[in-house]
DRENGUBA-655197 format. One record per atom (N, C-alpha, C, O, CB): x, y, z. Coordinates in steps of 0.02 Angstrom, whole numbers, plus 50000, padded with zeros to 5 digits. Atoms other than C-alpha are relative to their C-alpha. Glycine has a CB too. Example, Ala and Ser with C-alpha at 12.3 -4.5 7.8 and 13.67 -1.06 7.14 Angstrom:
2
500454994150000/506154977550390/500455006050000/500975005950033/499505000150062/499584994149997/506844994750357/499615005550037/499865011050045/500205002349929/
END
This chain:
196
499344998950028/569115288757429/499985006349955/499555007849913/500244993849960/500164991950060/569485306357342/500444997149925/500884993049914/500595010650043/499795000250055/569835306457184/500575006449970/500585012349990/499384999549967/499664993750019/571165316357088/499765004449944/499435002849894/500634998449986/500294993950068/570885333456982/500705001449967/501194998049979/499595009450034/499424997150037/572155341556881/500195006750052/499655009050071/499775002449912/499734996549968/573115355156991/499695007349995/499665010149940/500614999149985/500324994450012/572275370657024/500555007450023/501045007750060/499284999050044/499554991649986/572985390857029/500154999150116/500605001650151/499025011249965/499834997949911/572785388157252/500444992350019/500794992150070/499025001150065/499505004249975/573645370957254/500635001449966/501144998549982/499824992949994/499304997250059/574965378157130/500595004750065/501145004150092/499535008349911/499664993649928/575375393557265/500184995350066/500754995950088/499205007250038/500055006149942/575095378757419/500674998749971/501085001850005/499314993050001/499455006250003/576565368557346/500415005650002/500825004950047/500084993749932/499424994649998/577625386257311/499995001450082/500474998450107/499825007949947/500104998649942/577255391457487/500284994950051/500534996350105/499375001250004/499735005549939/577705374557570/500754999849972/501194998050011/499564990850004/499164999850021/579455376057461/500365004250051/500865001650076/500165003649920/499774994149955/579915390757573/499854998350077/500125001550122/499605007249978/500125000849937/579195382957728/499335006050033/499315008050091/500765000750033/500394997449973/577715393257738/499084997650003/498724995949956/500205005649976/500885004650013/575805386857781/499555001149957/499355006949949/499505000650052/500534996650020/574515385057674/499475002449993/499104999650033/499974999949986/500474994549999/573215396657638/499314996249965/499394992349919/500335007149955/500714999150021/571375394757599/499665002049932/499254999049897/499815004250039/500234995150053/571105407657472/500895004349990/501435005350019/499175006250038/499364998650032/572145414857353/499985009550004/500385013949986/500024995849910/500194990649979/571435433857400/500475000850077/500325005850110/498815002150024/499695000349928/572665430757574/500385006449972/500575007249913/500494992250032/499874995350003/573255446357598/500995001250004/501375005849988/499505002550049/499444997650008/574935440557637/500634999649961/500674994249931/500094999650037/499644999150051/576415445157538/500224994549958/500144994349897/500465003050020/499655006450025/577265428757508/499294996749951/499314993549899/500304994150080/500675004050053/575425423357435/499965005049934/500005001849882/499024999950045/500104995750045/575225439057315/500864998649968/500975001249913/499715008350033/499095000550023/577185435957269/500044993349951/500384993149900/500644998250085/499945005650027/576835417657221/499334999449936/499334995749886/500004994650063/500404999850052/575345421057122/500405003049935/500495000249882/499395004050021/499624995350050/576305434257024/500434994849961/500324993349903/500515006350040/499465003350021/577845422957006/499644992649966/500054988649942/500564999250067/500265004750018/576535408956952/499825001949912/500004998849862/499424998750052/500164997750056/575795419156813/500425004649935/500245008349889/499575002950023/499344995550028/577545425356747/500224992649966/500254990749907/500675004750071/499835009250050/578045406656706/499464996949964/499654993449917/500194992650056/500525001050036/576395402856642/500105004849923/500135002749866/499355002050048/499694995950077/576815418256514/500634997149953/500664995149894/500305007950022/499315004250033/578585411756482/499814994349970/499694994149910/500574997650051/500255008950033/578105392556455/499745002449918/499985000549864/499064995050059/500514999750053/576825399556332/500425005749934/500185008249883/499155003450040/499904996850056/577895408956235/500454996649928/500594998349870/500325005850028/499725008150040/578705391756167/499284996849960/498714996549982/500334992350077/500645000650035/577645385856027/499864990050012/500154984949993/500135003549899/500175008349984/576885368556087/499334999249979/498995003749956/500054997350086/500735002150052/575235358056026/499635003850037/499205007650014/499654991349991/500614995049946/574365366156171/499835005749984/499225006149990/500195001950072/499904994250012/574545383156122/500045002449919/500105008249900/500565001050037/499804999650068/574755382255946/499314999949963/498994994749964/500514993949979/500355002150064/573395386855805/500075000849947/500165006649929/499575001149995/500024998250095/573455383655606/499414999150003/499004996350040/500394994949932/500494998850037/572385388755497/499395004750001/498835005149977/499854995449996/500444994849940/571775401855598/499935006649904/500355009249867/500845004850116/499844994250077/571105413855426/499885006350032/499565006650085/499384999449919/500344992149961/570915433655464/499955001949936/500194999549885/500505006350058/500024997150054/570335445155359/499925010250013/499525014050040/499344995549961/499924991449974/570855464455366/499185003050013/498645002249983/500465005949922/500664993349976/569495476255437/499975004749955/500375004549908/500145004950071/499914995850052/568885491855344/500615004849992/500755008149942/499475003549999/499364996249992/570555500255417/500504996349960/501064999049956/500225000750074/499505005350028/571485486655324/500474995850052/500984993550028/500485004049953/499835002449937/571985478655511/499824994549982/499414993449937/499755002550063/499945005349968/572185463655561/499884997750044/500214992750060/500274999050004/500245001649927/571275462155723/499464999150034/499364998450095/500155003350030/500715001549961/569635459955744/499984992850019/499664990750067/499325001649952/500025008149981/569935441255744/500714997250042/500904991550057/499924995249921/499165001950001/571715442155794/499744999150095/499425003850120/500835008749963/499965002149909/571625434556012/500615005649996/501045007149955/500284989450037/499674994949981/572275448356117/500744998750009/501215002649996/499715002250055/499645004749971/573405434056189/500604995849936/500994991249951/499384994850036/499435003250043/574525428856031/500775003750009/500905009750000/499755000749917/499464996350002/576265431356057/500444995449940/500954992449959/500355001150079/499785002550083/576795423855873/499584999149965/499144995449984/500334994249986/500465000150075/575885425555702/500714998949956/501265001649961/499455009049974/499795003150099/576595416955521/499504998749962/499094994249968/500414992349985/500295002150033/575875418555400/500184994749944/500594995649899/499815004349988/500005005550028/575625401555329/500194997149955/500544992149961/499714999149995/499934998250078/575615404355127/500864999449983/501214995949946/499685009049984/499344997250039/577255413955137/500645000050053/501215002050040/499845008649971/499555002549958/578085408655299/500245005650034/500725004650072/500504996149970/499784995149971/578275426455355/499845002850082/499285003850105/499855004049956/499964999649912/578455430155541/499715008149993/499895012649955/501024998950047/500564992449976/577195445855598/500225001250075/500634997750106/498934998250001/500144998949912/577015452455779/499725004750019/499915010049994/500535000650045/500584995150008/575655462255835/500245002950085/500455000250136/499044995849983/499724994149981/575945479655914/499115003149998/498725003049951/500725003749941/500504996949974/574475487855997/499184996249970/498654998449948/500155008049980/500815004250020/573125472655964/500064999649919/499584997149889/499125005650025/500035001050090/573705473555755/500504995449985/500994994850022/500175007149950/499765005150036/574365460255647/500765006449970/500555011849950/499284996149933/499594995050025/576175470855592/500454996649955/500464990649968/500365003850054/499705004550057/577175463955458/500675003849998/500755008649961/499554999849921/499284997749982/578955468155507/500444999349903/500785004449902/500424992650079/499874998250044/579595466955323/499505001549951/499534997849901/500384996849990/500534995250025/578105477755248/500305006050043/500305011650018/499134997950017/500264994349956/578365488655388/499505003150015/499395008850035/500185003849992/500704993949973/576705491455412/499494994550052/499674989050073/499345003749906/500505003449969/575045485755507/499245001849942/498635001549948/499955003350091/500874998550040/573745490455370/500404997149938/500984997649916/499535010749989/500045003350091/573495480855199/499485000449993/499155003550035/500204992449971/500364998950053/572305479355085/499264995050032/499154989150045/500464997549921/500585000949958/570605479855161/499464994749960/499234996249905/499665007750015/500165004350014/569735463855141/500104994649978/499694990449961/499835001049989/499595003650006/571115454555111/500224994650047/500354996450104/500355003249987/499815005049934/571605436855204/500684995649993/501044993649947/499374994150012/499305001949982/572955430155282/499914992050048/499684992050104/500405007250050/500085007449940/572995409455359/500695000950030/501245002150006/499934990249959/499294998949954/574185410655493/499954993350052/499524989150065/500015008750053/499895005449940/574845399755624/500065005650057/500435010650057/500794994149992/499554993749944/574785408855796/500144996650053/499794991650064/499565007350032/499895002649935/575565404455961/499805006150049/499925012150044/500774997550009/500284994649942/574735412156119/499764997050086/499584992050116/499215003549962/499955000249908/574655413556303/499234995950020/498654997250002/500015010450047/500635001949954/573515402656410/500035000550095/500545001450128/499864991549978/500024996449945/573045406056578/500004989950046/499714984750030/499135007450004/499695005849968/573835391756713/499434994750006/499574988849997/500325001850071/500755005350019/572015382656713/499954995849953/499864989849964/499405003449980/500045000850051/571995380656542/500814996749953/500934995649894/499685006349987/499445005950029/573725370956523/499674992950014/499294990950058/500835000450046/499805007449975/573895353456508/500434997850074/500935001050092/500454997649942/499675002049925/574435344556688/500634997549979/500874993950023/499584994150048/499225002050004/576285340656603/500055007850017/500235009450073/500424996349917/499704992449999/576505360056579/499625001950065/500005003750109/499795005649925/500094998849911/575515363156746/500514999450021/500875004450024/499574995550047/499655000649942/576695354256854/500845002749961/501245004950002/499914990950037/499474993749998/578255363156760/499945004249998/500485007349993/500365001149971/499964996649992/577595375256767/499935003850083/500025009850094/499785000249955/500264999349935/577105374556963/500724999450032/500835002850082/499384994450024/499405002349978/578935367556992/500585006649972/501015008150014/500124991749966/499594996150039/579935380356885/499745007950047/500135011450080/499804999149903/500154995449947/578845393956977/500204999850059/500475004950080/499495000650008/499765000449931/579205387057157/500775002850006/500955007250045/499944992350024/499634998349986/580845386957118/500415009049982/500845012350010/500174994749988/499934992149998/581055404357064/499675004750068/500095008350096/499615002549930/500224996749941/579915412657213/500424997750054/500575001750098/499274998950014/499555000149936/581065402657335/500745003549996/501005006350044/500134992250020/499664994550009/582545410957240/500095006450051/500465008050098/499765001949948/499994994449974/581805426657265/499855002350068/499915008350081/499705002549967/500144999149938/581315425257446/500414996750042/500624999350094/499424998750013/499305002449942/582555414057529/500724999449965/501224999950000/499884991250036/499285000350013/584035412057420/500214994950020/500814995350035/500385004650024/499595006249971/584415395557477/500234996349951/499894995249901/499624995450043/499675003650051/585605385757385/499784992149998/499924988149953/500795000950012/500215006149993/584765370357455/499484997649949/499544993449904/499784999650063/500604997450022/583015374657405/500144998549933/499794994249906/499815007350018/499994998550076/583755378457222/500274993149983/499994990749934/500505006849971/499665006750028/584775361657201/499354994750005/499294990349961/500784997050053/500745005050000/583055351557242/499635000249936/499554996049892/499415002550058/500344998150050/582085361657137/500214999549923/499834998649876/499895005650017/499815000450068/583165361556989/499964992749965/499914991549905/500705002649998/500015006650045/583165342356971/499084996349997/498864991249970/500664993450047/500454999450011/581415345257003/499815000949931/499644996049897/499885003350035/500184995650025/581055357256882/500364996549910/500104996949854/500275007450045/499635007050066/582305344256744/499534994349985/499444991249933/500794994950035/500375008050020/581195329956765/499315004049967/499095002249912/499774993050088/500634998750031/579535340956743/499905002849916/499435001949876/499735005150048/499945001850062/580295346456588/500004996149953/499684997049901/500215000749993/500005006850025/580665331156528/499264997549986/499054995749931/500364995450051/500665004050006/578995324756555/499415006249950/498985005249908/499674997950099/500554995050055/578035340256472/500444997749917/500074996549869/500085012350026/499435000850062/579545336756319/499414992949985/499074993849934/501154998150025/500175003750019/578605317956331/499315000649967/499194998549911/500124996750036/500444998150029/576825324956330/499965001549920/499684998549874/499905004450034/500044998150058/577215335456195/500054996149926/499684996749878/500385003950005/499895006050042/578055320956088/499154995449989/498864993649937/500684994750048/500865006349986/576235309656129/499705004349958/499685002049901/499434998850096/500814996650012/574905322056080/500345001849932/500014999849884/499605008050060/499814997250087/575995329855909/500084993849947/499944993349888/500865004849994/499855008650038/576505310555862/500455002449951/500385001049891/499244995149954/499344997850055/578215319555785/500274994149975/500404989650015/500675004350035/499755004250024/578885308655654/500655003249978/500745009049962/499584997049957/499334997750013/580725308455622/500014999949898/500295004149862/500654993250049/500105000550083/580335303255420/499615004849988/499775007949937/499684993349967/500444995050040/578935315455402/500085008750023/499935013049982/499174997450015/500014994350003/579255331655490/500915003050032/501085007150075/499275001850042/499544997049997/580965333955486/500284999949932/500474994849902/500354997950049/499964998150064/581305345855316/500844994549989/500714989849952/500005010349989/499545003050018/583185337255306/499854993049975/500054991549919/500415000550046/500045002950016/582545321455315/499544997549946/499644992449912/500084999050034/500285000450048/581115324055208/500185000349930/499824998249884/499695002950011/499784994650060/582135332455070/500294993249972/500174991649914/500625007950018/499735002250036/583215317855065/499784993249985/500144988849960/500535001150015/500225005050042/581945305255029/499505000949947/499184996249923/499804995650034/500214993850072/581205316354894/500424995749932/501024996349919/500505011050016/499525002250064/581605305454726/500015007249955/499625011949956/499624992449948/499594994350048/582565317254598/499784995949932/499834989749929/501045001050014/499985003450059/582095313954414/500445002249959/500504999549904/499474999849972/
END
């Protein structure tokens, strides 16, 4: 009896490929278009997904500490597409591999200086969780069949597809963070805050 794995980058393309009605392939080096098309369109929603800050993707407490240039990057992942810093709650975004501090206006401070940040950053479709896999395998299909057949059929499947796999990454996410409605929501925190 086989056992199951978690979804890999060639069964990902396989399931896009059978959306469209086309066979699948072996290897993901197939030369032909519709395969190089679905990889692409695989690793484009893999970017998107990841640019939503979820437990998967998400690190605090991440400390840096400027370089002798006064940068921000020797520790900074190439792959973050959000930095806050932590302390002071200020939103950064790094511009050619540097930490940039959009109200400083700059990318250099004070050399030897540290910053705990929270960063959110890109992972590569392997390296999701199998909730965000399969929306992300479903959300891809249905975009590459979009762009190659246009079928209105195709898209009405996929979309209540592509609803439920949300849903279910939405449940993941809920499981693994264990969001409490009393503890991490500031409104409700605030207003059980006694006043003296």
């Amino acid at each position: 009896m086989a056992t199951l794995n978690t979804t890999t980058e060639l069964e990902a393309v396989n399931t896009m490929l059978q959306t469209i009605g086309e066979s699948a392939v072996t290897d993901l080096s197939d030369p032909a278009y519709e395969v190089s098309a679905a990889v692409t369109i695989l690793k484009e929603v893999a970017r998107e997904i990841c640019m939503d800050s979820f437990v998967f993707n998400t690190e605090e407490d991440r400390v840096l500490t400027a370089d002798g240039s006064g940068n921000y990057l020797a520790t900074t992942p190439q792959d973050y597409v959000q930095v806050r810093n932590q302390s002071s709650g200020e939103d950064y975004v790094i511009r050619s591999g540097k930490v940039y501090s959009m109200k400083e206006k700059t990318d250099t401070f004070t050399v030897g200086d540290t910053i705990t940040i929270t960063g959110v950053y890109l992972l590569d479709f392997l390296d999701l969780p199998e909730a965000a896999k399969r929306y992300c395998l479903i959300r891809a299909a249905r975009i590459f069949a979009d762009r190659l057949v246009g079928s209105k059929d195709i898209r009405a499947f996929s979309e209540r597809d592509e609803f439920e796999a949300k849903a279910k990454l939405a449940d993941y996410e809920f499981g693994v963070d264990k969001i409490n409605m009393l503890g991490d929501s500031s409104t409700v925190a605030y207003s059980l805050v006694r006043r003296s």
